[in-house]
Every structure is written in C-alpha cells, then in structure tokens.
C-alpha positions, 0 to 999 in steps of 0.5 A: 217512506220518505223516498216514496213522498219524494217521488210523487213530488216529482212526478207532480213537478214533472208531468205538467211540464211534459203536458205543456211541452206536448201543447207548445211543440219546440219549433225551429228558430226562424220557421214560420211556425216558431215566428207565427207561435210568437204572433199568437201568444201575444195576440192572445195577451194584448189584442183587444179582439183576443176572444174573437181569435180563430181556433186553429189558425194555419201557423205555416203561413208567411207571418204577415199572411198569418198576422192578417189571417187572425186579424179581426175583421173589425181591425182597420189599423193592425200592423206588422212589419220587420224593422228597416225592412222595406219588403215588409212596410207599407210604402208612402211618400215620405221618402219622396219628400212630398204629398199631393191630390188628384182632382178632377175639374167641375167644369171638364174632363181634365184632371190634375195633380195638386201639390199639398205638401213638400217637407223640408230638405227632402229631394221633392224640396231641392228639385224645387217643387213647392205647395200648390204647384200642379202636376199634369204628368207622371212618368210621363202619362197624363193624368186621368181618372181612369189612372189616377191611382195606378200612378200613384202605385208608380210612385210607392213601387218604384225608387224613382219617378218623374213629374211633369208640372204644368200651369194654367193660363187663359184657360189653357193648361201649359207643361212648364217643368220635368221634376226627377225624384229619387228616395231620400232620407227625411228628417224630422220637419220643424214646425211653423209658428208665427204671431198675427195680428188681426182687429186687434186681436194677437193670433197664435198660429201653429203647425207641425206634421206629426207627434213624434217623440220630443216634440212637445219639449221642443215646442216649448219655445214657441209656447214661451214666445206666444206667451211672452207675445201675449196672444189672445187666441190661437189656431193649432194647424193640424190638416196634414198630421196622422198622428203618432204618440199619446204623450205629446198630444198630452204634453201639448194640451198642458200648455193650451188649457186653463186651470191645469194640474197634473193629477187631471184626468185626461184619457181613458185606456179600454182593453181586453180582459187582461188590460182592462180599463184604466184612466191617465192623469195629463201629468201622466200621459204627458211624461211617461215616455220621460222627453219632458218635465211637467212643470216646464210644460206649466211655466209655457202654459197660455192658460185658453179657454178656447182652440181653434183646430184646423182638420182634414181627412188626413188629420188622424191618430193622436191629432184626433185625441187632441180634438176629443181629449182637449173638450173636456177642459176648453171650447174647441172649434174645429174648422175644415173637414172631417177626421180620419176616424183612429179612435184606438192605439196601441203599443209596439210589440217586440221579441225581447228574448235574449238571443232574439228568435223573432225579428217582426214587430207587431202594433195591433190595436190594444185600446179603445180610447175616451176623454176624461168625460167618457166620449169616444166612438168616433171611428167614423171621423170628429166632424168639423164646426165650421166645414172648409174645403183647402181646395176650394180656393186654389192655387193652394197658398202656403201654410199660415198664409192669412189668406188660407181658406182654412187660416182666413176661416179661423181669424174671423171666427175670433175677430167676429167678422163671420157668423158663427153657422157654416162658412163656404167658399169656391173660388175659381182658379185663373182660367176656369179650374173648379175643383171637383172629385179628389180620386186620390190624396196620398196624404189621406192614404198614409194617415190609414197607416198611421197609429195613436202610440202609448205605453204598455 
C-alpha cells in the first residue's frame, strides 16, 4: 500500500515538469529561438504593454528584428541592444564631441549648419570648434535642404567626417576652415555654474547635459556655494539634457525646494498587472541607487519656493520629471520651447543566469510616470510658460551668457523688467541670416533615444 501512494506521488511531481518541458522546448544557447524565448518571457513580466503582446511571434527572427516585431505600436522608446556592441546601438554624435542644426534663411534659399554644442575634451573640441560656430559643408557637399538629413546619416554611419565652417560678412557667406573629426572617447561633462547679479537681485545659474549616476552628490558643491552665495533665485539650464536616472532628477530637487522631508511623496510608478502602482518618497527615489545621503542633500538645501527652467525639443526624460515632478512643491516657470514628451521609464533588463546564455539587454517601457498630485500624460511635450527660440538670436552665445535669449528671458522674468505674458525675440544675424525651418538638430534626435532610468 505504501508503494502504491509513493507512485502516484511521483507521478504528481513528475508529469507537470514533462507538460512544461513540452511548452518551453530546450533550445540551443546562442540561436535566436533560445535569446528571442528569453526576449518574450520578460516582456511578458515587466512590459507595460504585456497583455497586447502577439500570440505566436516568429522566435527565429535576429533579437532586434523580434524585440521591434512584438513591440507595441504605442511604444516610441523601447530598446535593445548588446553592450559595447556598436552594430547593435543607435549611433549619435557624442562620439564626435559635438551637436548642431540645420536651418534654413527667412530671407533665401541658403541653408546652414548652427553649431549648438561642443563637450569638453572631445575631438570637436580640440580641433577647435565652439558654440555658434556655422557649417556651410560636410564632407565637402554644401549643405541644402534636399540633404540636410542625409549628412548628418554621413555623420553617424561613418568614424570620421569633415566640416566645412563658414562665416557671414556683408551679407556674404565666406568658408573660413576645414574641421576633421574622428570618434573619440567622451567623458562625463562638469557642469557650468556661476552667480549673477542683476538689480539687486543674486541669480543661481546651472547646467549640465544629462543625469548620470552621481551627478547629484557632485553637485552638491555648487549648491553649497549658491547657498553660501545666498542666491535669491535660480535658472536650472536644462535646453540640451535627454535625460537619464529618476534618482538624480530626485536628489536634485531635495536641494531646490522649500520645507522638504524625506518621507514626501515625489513619484508615482504605473506598470502592468505584475508591477502594479506604486508611490516613492524624494527620500526614496533620491537614494535608492546609494551615490548620496539624504541629509547631505538637506544641509545644500536652498530652501525656493520658485525655478526657472530653460527647455528645448531635446529637454527629455528625467529633465522633464524634474519640470512636472518639481510643481508639486514650488512655482516652476519654464522658459523656451516645448519638451520632448518621455512621460515613461524603465529599467535594464539583463541575463543574470550563471553561465549567461543571453548577451542583449533590454530597456523597455515598464511605467507610466506621475507627480505626487497625479498629473502626467504629457507625451505630447510640457509646454513652456514663456516660449523663447535660442535661434532666433544668432550668432548662438555661450552658455550662461546674460545675453542668451533664453538666460536674458529668465533674469528678467525675476528682476521684473518683462511682463509676465509671452516674450519674442527675432534678431537678425550681421548680414541678413533669419532663422527660419530647423530641417535636422541632431540634439533633438538623441533625445529620441534616450530614456528616464529607475529601479526594479
């Protein structure tokens, strides 16, 4: 009698590992039935669009033609790629060092390249070029509108290129230089910081191009100078950063606000059955990732009760929960133009089997994302208060100049010398450039790439 019960235990234990076996079939490590069964299982765990994943999905495909096979058609931001494989990334300029625009003239058929940025120690950097510089050529073929775009594909598709710059005297266009660039290792750009003063007022001013991890706990110098400064107000340059992690946008905002606390909700997570809803803390969200100490951000604290943030169509990601996600607590008075509209985030998901069988990793959308008062929903873009176009002033000035259009809009939005509807401005640059269509900005297309990082 006991042998009997024995068996059928057995056969209870036994038969739904066979059942199962029959589901998931043992393909080889490596294929891309084995990598694109991986793909699945977890899209089916952590995607927000899990329930609207096909039924039946071709498992033989390459894993990126399968990832965007399955993906939803609502997803603009999902991505998969293998690490330090350049075949399997969505190439920038960053390795060049440097971002521009293309734009048309008002008053002709001339079309030009704006220079918008260049990053510190980077080849577009030591070869020289700077802020507001113009490019009249690439690889030699002047630019137009007709191939404005295929240029900048030159650009990405190719380890090196060259520049033709240009400048414009007596309504005449001159080339000047010839600039060759190659790839190049970039690291991490420092921020720019300064104290103006203006009618008697003490400005803060700061910016930096991304939220990487760290970033709040070292900035918290140049809060203590501000502090220490006494600033009455200040302007958070954020025109140029995509973005990037949750926990620095939220580290951030613990040395803006007034009457902060740990325990303060900040940011509400909305997922799929399996994540469900969940509310973080500005403590929380702030260390979570362990770079900083919340008490260390309090003592920078300046303790505001308004911001002035400066935007542009490449301002995305976690710049853009520092817009919604500050206005809970303080006035926020965005100036420039309107955001990129990444009102979602996600995590890295990553083979954490020993022996790893599966080298791509994924970052698709996972959360829908919501300020402590519940207003999200802005994948459309946060518009501005005060809409400013940088290039409507040209030549571009550097960063922090007072005479910026978007810095000179902010100081007198505080200093009260503007009224308080919207500003324009429309300068024409020496000779008769307008500014008129901008046909590419490659700024603008690596924010499409980017994405608000948090935590599982």
């Amino acid at each position: 009698m006991l042998y009997c019960c024995f068996y059928f235990i057995f056969l209870i234990i036994i038969l739904p590992s066979c059942k199962k076996d029959k589901k998931s079939p043992n393909y080889p490590a490596g294929s891309n039935e084995n990598i694109n069964t991986w793909i699945l299982d977890s899209l089916k765990r952590y995607y927000y669009w899990n329930e609207q994943l096909p039924s039946g999905p071709d498992i033989g495909l390459s894993p990126k033609d399968f990832f965007n096979s399955v993906r939803n058609g609502a997803d603009r931001f999902s991505y998969i790629n293998i690490p330090n494989d350049a075949t399997t990334n969505i190439p920038n300029n960053r390795n060049f060092g440097f971002d521009y625009a293309t734009v048309s003239d008002q008053n002709s058929t001339r079309v030009i390249g704006i220079v918008k940025l260049v990053l510190k120690d980077s080849p577009a950097a030591r070869a020289g070029l700077k802020r507001g510089d113009y490019i009249s050529k690439i690889n030699g073929k002047t630019l137009t509108s007709a191939n404005a775009q295929a240029l900048q594909d030159e650009i990405l598709n190719n380890e090196r290129f060259s520049l033709g710059l240009a400048e414009l005297n007596n309504n005449t266009w001159t080339d000047t230089r010839t600039v060759d660039l190659a790839k190049g290792v970039i690291l991490d750009q420092k921020e720019i910081s300064k104290v103006i003063e203006s009618d008697g007022k003490k400005i803060g001013y700061l910016y930096f191009l991304d939220f990487n991890g760290g970033l709040a706990s070292s900035l918290t110098a140049v809060f203590s100078n501000f502090k220490s400064e006494g600033i009455t107000d200040l302007i958070l340059d954020l025109r140029y950063n995509a973005g990037g992690q949750v926990a620095e946008a939220a580290a951030i905002c613990a040395m803006i606000v007034q009457n902060i606390a740990y325990d303060k909700p900040f940011i509400t997570y909305k997922g799929n059955k399996n994540g469900g809803t969940r509310t973080e803390s500005i403590g929380t969200a702030a260390t979570f990732d362990r770079t900083v100490n919340f008490n260390v951000l309090l003592q920078q604290n300046l303790g505001l009760s308004k911001v002035y943030i400066l935007s542009t169509a490449a301002t995305a990601s976690a710049s853009e929960v520092m817009i919604n996600n500050l206005k809970p607590f303080i006035q926020v008075v965005q100036i420039g133009e309107k955001t990129r509209g990444k009102d979602e985030a996600s995590f890295r998901i990553f083979d954490s089997r020993i022996p790893k069988q599966v080298n791509w990793e994924m970052h698709p959308i996972v959360y829908k994302l919501f300020n402590a008062q519940g207003i999200g929903n802005y994948s459309s873009g946060i518009n501005p208060d005060v809409a400013v176009n940088e290039f409507n002033t040209l030549p571009l000035l550097p960063l922090g100049d007072q005479a910026d259009p978007l810095v000179k809009t902010a100081i007198a939005r505080i200093t009260g010398k503007v009224a308080k509807t919207g500003i324009s401005a429309n300068t024409m640059l020496s000779g008769g450039f307008r500014s008129g269509n901008i046909l590419m900005d490659s700024r603008v297309q690596s924010a499409q790439q980017s994405m608000v990082i948090t935590h599982r």
